[in-house]
BADRENDREN-599960 format. One record per atom (N, C-alpha, C, O): x, y, z. Coordinates in pm, whole numbers, padded with zeros to 5 digits, always signed. Atoms other than C-alpha are relative to their C-alpha. Example, Ala and Ser with C-alpha at 12.3 -4.5 7.8 and 13.67 -1.06 7.14 Angstrom:
2
+00089-00119+00000 +01230-00450+00780 +00090+00120+00000 +00194+00118+00066 -00082-00119-00006 +01367-00106+00714 -00077+00109+00073 -00026+00220+00090 
END
This chain:
307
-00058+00081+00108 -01999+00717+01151 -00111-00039-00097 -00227-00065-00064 +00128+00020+00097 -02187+00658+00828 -00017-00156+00020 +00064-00228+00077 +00000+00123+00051 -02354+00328+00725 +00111-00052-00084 +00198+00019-00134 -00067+00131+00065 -02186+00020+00565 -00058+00030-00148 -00181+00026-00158 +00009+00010+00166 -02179+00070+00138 -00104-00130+00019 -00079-00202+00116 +00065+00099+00016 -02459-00193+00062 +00110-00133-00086 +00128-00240-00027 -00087+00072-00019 -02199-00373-00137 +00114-00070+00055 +00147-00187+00035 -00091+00018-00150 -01939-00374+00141 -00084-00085+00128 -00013-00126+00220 +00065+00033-00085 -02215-00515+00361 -00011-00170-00092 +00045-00269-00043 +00011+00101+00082 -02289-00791+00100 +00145-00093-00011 +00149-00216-00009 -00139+00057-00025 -01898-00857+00101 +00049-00076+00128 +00122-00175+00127 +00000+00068-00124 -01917-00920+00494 -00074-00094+00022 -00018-00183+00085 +00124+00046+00043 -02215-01077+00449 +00075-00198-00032 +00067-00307+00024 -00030+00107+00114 -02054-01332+00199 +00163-00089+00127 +00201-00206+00118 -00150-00022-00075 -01703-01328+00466 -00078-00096+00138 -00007-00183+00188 +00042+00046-00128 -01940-01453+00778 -00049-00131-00028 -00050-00208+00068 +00068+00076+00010 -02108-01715+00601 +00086-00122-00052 +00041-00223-00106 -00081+00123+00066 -01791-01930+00512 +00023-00048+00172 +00032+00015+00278 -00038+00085-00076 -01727-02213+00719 +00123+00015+00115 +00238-00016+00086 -00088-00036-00086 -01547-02119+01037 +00103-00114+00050 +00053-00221+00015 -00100+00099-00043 -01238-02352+01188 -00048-00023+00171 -00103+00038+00263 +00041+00040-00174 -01269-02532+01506 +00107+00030+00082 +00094+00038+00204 -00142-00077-00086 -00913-02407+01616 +00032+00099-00079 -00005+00099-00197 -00075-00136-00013 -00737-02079+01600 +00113-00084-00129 +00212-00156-00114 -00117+00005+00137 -00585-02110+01193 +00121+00016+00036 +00156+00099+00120 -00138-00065-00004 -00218-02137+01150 +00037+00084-00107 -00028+00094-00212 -00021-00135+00108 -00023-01838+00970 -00025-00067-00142 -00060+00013-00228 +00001+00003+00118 -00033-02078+00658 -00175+00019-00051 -00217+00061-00159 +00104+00003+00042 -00370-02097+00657 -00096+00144-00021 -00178+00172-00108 +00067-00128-00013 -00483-01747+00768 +00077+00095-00151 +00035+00204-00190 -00010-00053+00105 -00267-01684+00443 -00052-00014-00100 -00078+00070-00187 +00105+00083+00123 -00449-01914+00224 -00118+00067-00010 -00124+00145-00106 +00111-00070-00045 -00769-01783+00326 -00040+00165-00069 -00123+00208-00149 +00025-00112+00070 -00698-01433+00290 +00005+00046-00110 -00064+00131-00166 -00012+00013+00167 -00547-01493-00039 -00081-00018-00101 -00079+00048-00205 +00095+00074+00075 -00799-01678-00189 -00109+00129+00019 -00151+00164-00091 +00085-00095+00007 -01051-01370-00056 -00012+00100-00096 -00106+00141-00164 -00055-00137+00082 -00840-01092-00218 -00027-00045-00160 -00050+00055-00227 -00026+00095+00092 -00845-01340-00538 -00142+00038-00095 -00162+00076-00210 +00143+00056+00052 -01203-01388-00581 -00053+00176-00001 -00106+00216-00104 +00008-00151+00013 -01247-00972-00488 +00050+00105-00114 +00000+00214-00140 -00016-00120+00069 -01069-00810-00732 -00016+00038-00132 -00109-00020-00188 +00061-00054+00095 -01106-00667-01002 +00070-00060-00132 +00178-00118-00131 -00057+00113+00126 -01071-00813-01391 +00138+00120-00010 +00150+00239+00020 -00091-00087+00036 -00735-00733-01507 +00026+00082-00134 -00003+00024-00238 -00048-00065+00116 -00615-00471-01764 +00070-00025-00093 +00179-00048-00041 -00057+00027+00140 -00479-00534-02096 +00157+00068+00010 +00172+00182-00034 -00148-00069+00039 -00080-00458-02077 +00056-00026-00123 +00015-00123-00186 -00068+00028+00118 +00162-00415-02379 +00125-00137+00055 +00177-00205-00033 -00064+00086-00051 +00387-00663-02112 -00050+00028+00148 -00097+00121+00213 +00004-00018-00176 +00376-00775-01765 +00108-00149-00012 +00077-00261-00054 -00136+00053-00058 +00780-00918-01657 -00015+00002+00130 -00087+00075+00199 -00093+00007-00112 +00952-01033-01375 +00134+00079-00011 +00218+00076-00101 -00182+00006+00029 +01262-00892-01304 +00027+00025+00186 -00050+00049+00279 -00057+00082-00161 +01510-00973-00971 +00024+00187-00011 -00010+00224-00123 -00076-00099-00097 +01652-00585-00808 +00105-00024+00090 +00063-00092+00184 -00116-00001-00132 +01943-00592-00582 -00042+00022+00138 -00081+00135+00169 +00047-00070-00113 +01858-00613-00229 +00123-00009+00102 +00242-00036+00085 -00108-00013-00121 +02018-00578+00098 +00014-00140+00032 +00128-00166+00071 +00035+00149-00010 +01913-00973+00137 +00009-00106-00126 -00013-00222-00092 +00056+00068+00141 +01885-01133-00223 -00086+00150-00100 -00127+00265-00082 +00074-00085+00080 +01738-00994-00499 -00144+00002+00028 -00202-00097+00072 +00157-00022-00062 +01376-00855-00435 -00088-00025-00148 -00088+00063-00234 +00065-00028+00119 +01150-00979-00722 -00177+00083-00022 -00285+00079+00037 +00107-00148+00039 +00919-00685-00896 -00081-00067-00107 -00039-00146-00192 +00048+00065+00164 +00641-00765-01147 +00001+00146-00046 -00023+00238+00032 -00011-00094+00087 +00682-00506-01417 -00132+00023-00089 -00140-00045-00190 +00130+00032+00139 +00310-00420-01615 +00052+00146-00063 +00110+00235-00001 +00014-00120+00111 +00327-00156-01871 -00098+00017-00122 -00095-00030-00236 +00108-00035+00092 +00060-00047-02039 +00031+00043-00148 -00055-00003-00222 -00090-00049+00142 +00260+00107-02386 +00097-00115+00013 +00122-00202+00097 -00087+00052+00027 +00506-00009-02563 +00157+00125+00022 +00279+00109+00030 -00088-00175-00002 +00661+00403-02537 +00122-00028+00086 +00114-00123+00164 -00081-00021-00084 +00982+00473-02373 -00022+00094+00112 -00110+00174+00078 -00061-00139-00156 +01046+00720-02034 -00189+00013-00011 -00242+00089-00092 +00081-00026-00024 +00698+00670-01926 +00018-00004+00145 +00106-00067+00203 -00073+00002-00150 +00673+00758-01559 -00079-00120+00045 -00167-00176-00021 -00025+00118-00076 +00677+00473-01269 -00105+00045+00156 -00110+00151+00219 +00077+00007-00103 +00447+00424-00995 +00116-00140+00080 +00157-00235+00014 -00028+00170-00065 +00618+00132-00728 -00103+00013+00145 -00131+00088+00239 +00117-00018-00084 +00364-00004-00574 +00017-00134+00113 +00085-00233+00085 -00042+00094-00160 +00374-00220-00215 -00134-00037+00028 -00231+00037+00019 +00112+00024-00007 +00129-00416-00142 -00045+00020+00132 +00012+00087+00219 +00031-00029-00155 -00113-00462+00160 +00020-00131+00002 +00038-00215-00086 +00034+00126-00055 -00142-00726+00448 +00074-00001+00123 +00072-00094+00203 -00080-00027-00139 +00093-00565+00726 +00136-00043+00050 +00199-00069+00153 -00153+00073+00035 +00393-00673+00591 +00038-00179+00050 +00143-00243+00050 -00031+00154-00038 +00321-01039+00720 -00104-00112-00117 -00085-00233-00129 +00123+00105+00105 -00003-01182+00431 +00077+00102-00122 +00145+00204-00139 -00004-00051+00143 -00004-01169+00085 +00145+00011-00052 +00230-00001+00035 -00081+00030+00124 +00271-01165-00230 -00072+00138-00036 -00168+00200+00009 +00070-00121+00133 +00244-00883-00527 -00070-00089-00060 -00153-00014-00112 +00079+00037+00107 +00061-01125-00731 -00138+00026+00040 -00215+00045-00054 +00149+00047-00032 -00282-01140-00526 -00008+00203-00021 -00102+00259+00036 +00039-00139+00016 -00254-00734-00622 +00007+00053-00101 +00019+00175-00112 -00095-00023+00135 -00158-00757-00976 -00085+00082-00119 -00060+00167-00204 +00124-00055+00067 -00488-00699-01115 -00002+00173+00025 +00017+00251-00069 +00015-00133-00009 -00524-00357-00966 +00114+00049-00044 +00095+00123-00140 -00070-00070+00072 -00189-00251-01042 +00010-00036-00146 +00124-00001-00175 +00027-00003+00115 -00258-00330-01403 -00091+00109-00054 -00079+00172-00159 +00084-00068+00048 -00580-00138-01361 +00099+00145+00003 +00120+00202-00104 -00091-00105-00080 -00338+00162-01164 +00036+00041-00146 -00033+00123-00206 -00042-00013+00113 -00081+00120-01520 -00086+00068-00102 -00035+00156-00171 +00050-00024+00172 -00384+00167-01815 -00063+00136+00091 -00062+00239+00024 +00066-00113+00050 -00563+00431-01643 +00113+00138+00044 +00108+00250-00008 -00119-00084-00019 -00242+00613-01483 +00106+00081-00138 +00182+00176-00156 -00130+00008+00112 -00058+00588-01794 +00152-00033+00007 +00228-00009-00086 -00135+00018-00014 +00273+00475-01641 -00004-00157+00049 -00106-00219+00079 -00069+00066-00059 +00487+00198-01532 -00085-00033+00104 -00123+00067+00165 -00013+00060-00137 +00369-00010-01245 +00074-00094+00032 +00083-00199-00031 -00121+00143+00007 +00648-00210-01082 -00077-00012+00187 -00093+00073+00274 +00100+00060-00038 +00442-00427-00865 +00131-00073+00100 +00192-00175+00069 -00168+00099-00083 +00767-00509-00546 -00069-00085+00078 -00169-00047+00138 +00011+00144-00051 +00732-00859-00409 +00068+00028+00106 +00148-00066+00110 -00076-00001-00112 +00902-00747-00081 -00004-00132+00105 -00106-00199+00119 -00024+00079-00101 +01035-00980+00188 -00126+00041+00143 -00148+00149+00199 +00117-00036-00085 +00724-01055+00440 +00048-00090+00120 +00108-00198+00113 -00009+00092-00129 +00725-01142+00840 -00086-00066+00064 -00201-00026+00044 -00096+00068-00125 +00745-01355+01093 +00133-00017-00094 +00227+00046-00046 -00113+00035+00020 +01032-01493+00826 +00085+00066+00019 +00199+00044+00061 -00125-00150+00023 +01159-01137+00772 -00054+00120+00100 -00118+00213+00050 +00047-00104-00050 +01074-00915+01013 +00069+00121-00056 +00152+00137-00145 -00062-00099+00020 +01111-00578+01057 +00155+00032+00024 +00195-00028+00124 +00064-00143+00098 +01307-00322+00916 +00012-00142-00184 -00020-00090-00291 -00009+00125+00104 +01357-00687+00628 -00088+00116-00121 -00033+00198-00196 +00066-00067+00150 +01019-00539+00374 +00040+00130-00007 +00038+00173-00123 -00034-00162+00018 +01133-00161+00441 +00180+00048-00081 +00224+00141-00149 -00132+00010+00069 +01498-00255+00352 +00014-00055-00154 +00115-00041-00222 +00009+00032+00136 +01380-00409+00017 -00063+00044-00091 -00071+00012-00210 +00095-00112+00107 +01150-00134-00086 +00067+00083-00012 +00054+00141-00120 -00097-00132+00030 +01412+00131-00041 +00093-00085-00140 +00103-00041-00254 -00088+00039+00112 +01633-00084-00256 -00042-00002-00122 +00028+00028-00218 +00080-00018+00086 +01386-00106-00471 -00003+00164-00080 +00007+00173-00203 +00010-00103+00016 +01362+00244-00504 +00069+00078-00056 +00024+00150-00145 -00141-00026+00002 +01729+00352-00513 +00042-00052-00119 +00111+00020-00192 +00014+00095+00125 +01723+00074-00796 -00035+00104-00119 +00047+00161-00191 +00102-00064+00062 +01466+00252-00980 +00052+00116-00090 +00056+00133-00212 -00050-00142+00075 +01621+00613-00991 +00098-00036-00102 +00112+00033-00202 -00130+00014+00071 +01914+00463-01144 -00020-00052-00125 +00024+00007-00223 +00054+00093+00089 +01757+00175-01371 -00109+00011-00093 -00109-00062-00192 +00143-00020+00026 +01405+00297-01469 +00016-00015-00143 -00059-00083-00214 +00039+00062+00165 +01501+00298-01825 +00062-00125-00020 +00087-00150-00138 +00014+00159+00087 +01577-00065-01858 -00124-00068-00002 -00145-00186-00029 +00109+00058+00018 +01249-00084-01841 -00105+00099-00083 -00227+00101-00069 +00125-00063+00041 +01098+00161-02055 -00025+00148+00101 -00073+00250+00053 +00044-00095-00137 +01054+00397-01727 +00108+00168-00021 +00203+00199-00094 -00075-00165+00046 +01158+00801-01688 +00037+00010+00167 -00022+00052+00267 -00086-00020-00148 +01397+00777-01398 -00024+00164+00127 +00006+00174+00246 -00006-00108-00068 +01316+01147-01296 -00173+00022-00029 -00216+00133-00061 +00101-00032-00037 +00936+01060-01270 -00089-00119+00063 -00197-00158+00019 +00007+00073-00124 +00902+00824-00981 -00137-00013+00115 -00125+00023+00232 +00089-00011-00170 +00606+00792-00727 -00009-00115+00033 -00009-00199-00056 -00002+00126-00127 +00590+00521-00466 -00171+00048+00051 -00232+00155+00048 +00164+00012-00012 +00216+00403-00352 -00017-00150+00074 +00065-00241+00060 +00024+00113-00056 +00047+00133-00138 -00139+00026+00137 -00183+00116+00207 +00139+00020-00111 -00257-00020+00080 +00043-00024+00142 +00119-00120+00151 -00014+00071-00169 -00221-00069+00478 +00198-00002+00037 +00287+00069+00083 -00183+00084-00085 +00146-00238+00564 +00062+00076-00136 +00166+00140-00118 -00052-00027+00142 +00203-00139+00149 +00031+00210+00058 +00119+00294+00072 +00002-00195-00068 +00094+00247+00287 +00125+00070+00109 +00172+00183+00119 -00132-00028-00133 +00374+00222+00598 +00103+00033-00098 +00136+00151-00110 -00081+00011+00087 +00632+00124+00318 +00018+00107-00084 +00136+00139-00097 +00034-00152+00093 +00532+00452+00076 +00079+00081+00078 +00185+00126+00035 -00061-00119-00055 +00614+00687+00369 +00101-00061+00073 +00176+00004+00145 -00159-00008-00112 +00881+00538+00543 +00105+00011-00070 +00214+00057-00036 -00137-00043+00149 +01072+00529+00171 +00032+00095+00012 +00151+00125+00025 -00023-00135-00032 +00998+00866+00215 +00114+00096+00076 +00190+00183+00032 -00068-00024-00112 +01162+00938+00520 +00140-00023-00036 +00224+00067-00046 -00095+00065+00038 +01423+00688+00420 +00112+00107-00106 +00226+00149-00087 -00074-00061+00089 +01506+00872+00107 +00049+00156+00055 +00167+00185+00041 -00082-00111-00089 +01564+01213+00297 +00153-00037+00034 +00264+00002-00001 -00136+00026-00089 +01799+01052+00507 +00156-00023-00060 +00268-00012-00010 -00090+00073+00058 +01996+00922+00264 +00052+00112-00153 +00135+00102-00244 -00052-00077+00124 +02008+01202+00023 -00055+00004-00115 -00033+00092-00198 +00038-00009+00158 +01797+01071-00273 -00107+00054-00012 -00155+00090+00096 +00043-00116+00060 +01578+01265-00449 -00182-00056+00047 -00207-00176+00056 +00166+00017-00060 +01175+01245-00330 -00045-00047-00080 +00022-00034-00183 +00104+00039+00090 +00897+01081-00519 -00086+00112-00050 -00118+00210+00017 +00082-00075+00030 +00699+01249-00699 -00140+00015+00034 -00211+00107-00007 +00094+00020-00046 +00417+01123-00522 +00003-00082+00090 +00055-00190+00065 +00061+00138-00100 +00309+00925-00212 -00120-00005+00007 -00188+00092+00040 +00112+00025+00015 +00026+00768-00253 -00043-00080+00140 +00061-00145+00151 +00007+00006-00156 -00069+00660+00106 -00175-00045+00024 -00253+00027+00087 +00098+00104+00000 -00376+00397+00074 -00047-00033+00172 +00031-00080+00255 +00029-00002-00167 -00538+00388+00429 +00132-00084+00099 +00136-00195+00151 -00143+00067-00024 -00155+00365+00545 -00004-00029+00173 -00055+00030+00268 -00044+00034-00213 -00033+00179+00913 +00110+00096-00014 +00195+00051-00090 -00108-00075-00017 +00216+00479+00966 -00023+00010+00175 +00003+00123+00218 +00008-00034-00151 +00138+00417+01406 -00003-00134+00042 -00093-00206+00084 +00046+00188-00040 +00231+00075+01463 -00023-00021+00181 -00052-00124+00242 +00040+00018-00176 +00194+00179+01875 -00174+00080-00005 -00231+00114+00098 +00105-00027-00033 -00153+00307+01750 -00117-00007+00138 -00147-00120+00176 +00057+00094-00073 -00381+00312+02022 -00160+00157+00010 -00212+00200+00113 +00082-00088+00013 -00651+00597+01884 -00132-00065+00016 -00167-00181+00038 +00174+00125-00041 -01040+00557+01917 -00089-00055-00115 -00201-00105-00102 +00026+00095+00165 -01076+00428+01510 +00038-00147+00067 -00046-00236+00082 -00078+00067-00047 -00843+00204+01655 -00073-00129+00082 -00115-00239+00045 +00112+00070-00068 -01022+00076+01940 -00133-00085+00005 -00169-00190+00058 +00149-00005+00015 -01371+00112+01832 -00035-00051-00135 -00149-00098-00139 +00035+00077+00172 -01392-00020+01443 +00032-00162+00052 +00110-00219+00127 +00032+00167+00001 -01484-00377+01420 -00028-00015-00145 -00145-00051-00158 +00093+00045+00113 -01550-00427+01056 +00106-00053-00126 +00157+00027-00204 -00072+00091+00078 -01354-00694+00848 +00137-00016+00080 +00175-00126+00121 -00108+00018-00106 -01029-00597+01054 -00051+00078+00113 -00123+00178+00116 +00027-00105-00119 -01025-00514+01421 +00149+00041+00076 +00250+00022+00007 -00086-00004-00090 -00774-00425+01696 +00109-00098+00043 +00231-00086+00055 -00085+00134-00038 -00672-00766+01798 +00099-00048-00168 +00221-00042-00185 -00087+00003+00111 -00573-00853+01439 +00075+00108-00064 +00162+00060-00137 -00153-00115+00010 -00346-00531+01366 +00075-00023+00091 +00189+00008+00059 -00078-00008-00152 -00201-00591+01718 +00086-00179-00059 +00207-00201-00054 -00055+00099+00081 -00123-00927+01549 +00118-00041-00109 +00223-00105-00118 -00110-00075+00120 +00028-00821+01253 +00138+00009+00037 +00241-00054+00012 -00132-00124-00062 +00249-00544+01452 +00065-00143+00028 +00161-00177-00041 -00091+00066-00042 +00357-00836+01619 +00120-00057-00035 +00235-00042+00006 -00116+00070+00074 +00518-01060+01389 +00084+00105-00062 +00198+00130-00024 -00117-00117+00053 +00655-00771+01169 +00078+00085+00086 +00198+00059+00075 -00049-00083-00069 +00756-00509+01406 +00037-00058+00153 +00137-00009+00206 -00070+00088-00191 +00823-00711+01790 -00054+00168+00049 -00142+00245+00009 +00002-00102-00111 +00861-00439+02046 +00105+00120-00056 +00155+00202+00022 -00016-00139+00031 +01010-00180+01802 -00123+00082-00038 -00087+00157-00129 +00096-00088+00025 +00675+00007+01764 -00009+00161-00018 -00092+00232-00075 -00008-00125-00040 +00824+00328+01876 +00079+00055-00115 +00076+00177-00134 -00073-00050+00038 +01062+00341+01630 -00031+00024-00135 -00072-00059-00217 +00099-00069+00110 +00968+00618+01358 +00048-00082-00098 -00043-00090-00180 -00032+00074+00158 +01164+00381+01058 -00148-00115-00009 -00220-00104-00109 +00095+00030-00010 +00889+00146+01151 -00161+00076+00038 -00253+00040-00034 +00069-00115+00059 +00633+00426+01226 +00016+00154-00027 +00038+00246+00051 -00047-00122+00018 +00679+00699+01063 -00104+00159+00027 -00072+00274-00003 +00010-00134-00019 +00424+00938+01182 +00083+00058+00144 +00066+00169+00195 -00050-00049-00117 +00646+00943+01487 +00118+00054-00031 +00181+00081+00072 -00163-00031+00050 +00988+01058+01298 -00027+00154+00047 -00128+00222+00065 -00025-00185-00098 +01113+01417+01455 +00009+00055-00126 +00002+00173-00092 +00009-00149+00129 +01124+01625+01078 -00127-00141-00116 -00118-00263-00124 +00055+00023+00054 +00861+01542+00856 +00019+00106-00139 -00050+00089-00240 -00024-00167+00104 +00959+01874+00620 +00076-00064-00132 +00159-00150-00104 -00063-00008+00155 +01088+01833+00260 -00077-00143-00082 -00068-00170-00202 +00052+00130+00036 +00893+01490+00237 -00071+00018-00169 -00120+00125-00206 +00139-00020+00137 +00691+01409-00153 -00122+00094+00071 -00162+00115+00185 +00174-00020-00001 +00368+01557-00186 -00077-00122-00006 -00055-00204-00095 +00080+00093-00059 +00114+01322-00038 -00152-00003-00051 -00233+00088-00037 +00188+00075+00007 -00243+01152-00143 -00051-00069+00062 -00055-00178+00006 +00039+00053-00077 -00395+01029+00124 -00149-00059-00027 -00247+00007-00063 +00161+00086+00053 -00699+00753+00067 -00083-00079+00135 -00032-00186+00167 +00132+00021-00151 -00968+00673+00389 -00091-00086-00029 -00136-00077-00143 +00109+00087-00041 -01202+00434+00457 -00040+00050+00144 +00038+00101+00225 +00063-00055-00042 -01427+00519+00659 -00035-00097+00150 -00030-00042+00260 +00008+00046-00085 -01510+00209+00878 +00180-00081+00027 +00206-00200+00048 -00128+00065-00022 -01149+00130+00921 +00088+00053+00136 +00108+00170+00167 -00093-00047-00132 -00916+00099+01270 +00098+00112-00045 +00134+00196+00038 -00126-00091+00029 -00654+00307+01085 -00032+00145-00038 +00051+00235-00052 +00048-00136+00005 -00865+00595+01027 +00049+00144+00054 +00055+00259+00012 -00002-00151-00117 -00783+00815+01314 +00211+00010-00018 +00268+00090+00058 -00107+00002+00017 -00385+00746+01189 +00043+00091-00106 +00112+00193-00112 -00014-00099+00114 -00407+00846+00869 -00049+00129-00033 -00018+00178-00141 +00050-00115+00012 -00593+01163+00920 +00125+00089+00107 +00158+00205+00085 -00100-00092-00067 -00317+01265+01200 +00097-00016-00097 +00166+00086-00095 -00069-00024+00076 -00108+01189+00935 +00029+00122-00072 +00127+00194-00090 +00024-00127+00142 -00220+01435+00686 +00017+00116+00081 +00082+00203+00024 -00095-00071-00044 -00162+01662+00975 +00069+00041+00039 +00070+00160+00072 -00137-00051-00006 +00167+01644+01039 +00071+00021-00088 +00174+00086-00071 -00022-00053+00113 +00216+01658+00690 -00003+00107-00009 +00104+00163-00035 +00071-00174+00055 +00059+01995+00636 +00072+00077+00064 +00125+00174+00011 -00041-00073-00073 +00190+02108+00926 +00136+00005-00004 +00186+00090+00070 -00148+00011+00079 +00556+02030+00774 -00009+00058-00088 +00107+00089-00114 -00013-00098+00142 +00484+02235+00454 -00037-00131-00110 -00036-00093-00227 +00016+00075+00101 +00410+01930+00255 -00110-00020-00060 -00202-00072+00002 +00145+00010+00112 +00143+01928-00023 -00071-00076+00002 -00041-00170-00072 +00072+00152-00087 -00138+01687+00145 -00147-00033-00090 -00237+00010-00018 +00101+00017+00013 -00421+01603-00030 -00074-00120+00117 -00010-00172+00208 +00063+00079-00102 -00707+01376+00160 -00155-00050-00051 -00249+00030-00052 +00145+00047+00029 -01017+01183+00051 -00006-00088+00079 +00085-00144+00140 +00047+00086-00128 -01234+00985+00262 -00097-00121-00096 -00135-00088-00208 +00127+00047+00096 -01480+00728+00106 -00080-00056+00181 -00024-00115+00273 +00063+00015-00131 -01717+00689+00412 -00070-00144+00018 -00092-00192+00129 +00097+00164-00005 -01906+00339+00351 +00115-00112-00054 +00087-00213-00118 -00095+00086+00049 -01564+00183+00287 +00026-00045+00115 -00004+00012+00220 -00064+00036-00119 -01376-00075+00505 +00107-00009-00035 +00119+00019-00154 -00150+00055-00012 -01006-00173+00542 -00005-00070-00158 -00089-00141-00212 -00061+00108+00152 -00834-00303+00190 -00130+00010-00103 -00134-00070-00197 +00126+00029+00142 -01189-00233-00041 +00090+00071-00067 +00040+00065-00179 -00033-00057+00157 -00932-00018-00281 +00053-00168-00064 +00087-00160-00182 +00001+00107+00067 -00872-00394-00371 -00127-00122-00069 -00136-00230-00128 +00093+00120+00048 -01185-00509-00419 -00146+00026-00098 -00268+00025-00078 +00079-00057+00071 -01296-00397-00729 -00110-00073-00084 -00198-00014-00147 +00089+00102+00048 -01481-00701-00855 -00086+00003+00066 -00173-00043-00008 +00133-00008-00082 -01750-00668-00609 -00052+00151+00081 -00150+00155+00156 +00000-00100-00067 -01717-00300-00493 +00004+00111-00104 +00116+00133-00150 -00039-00089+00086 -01790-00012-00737 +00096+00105+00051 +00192+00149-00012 -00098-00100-00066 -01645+00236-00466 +00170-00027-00059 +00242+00059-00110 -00143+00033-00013 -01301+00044-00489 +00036+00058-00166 +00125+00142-00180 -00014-00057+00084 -01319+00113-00845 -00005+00129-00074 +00034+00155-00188 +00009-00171+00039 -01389+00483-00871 +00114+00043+00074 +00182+00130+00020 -00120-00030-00049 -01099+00488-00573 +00161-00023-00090 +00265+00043-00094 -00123+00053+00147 -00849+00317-00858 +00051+00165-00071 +00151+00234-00089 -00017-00119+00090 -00956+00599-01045 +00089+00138+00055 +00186+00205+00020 -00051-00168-00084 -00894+00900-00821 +00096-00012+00027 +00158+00085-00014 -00174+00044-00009 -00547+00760-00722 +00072+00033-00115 +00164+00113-00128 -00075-00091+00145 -00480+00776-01106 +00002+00109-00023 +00117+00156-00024 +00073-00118+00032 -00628+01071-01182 +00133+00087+00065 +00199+00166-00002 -00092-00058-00111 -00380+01183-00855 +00168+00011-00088 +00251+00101-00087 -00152+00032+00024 -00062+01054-01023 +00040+00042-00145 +00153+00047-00194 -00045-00059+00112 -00136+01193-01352 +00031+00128+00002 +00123+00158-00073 -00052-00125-00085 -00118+01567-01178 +00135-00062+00021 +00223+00002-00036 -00168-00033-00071 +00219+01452-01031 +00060-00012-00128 +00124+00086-00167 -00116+00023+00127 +00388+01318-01362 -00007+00128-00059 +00099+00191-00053 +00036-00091+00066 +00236+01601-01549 +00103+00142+00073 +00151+00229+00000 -00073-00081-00075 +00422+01823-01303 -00047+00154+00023 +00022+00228+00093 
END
């Protein structure tokens, strides 16, 4: 395994030296916390022509999306992007910045979904409000400016599960694929138990994913809607961009990912950034890596629109 990025080291660095608690944080706090991290990490935001709210129809309430758009143009294509945190931390706002950056250098739509997060909502709760989201989308995209028939879905960690299980989802159901999954060092193995898994210690470890799984997922782990590299057809899925960190538990997931992808016929790309940890594509204020990763994601999604 390579060294630690010197700024990534400086980031832990900065992470060890805050004032530890004398008891075991509660969830509000371990949200506060992380919030406030992601906050102070990321990167300045991009100049939009707008950035809206708007509510979606969900299976639960309406799911609210922030909308940035970089133009003022019509039928520009749509990225929806899910955030990270394992479907139990974090809001779209503490990610808003990057998908702003995502919008100016992508050139499209980012609709930024605020999904339902657990213990309140467990699972399948955020997976049932990103499909809706989605389903929304094909239909709606131009009330926002958006080109309904140029769609990709994208996301970090718990945001990354959400990408491909839409995926899956949308098979099942008949609607039409993304034009891209963008697949951010994705949890697609929530019964993970590989030797990334095990053996990485660095910002997240074992015990805290096992955490996570908990509240969101209980003791469905097995089940591919919750992970989906375990679903029995993987074949007709989007074409896939897969993004790595290098010191991260989820490593050894997302690389079996990419091949059962391949090995389904599906168009896989795969970059690694090796001195990265868990969640740096968010932390572009202190991480140049995270910011050249921004890039290459765009870069990725302007190939798909472009077609």
């Amino acid at each position: 395994m390579t060294s630690l990025d010197p700024q990534i080291r400086a980031v832990l660095d900065g992470i060890a030296a805050q004032p530890q608690p004398d008891t075991p944080p509660t969830l509000d706090q371990v949200r506060a916390t992380a919030r406030a991290g992601t906050i102070a990490l990321s990167p300045p935001a991009s100049e939009m022509a707008s950035i809206t709210d708007i509510r979606v129809p969900g299976p639960n309430g309406d799911v609210r999306c922030i909308v940035n758009r970089p133009t003022d143009d019509d039928e520009l294509p749509v990225l929806l992007y899910f955030h990270e945190g394992g479907c139990v931390l974090f809001s779209a706002d503490e990610f808003n910045p990057v998908c702003t950056n995502l919008a100016a250098e992508a050139e499209c739509i980012v609709v930024n979904v605020d999904f339902r997060v657990a213990p309140e909502h467990p699972f399948p709760a955020p997976l049932d409000d990103s499909f809706a989201v989605y389903a929304w989308c094909l239909a709606h995209a131009g009330d926002f400016g958006g080109d309904a028939a140029r769609v990709a879905v994208g996301g970090g960690s718990g945001g990354g599960y959400l990408a491909a299980a839409l995926c899956l989802e949308a098979k099942a159901a008949g609607l039409p694929q993304p034009a891209l999954q963008v697949l951010i060092y994705p949890q697609v193995d929530m019964a993970d138990r590989s030797a990334s898994m095990i053996s990485v210690d660095a910002f997240v470890n074992e015990s805290v994913i096992a955490g996570l799984v908990a509240a969101h997922v209980g003791d469905a782990v097995l089940d591919p809607r919750a992970s989906p590299l375990r679903a029995a057809d993987h074949g007709g899925l989007a074409p896939a961009f897969i993004l790595a960190a290098g010191h991260d538990p989820l490593l050894d997931q997302g690389c079996a990912y990419r091949a059962i992808l391949q090995r389904s016929g599906v168009p896989t790309e795969y970059s690694r950034y090796d001195g990265m940890i868990h969640a740096f594509f968010a932390f572009g204020g202190a991480v140049d890596a995270a910011n050249d990763a921004v890039a290459e994601v765009a870069s990725k999604l302007r190939e798909a629109f472009a077609g």
